[in-house]
N, C-alpha and C positions, 0 to 999 in steps of 0.2 A: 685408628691411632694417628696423631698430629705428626705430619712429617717432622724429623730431625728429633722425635721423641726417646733418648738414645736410654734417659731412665725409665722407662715407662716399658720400652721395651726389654731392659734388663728385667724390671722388677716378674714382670712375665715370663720371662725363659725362666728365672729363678723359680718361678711357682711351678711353671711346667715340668722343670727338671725334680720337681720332689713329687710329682705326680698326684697334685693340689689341684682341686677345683676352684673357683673362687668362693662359691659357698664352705670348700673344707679352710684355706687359708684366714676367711672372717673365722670361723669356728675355731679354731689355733689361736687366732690371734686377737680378735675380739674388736675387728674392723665391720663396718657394713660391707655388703659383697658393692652397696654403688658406689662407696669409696675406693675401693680397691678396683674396682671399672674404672673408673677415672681417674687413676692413678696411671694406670695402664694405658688408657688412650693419650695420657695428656693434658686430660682437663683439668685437674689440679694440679699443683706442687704441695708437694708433703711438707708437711710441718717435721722438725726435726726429732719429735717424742714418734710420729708415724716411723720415722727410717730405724729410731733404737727397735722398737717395738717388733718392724719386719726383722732387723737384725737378731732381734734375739729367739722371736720365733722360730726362724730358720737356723738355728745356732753358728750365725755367719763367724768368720774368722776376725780379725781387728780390720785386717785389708778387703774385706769383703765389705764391712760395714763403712770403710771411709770408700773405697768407690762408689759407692753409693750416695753419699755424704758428697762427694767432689762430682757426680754426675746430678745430682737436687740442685747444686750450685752453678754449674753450667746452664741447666735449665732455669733457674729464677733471672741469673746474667741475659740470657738471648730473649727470655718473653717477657721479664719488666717484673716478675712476681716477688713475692717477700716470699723465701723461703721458713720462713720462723710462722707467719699468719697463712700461707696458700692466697694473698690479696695481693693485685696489681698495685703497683708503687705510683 
């Protein structure tokens, strides 16, 4: 995982704590499992239909899915990426 990855580590606890593999979370949610790896490491940033998608998969709360939304944004802010494409600016 990319140090200061603070979404990538949430998105994991979250998968962890429902007791998701990344193969069950693709299958739920209809992500590749190398998507969802490198969501988790860092190596992307999600596009904003990915974080509904998680959101709703996991039946997040309204505030569950804007931290999420507000920690995508911190990380596009600190490493240059377009949060809407996952492409450096």
């Amino acid at each position: 995982m990319a140090t200061g990855n603070c979404l990538g580590a949430l998105l994991r606890s979250m998968r962890l704590d429902r007791g998701m593999t990344q193969e069950d979370l693709g299958a739920a949610s209809g992500m590749s499992v190398r998507s969802i790896r490198d969501l988790e490491r860092g190596v992307s940033c999600p596009r904003i239909s990915t974080l509904r998608l998680l959101a709703q998969t996991w039946k997040l709360s309204e505030a569950q899915g804007a931290e999420l939304h507000r920690l995508a944004r911190a990380e596009r802010d600190r490493t240059g990426r377009n949060l809407k494409t996952g492409v450096y600016a």
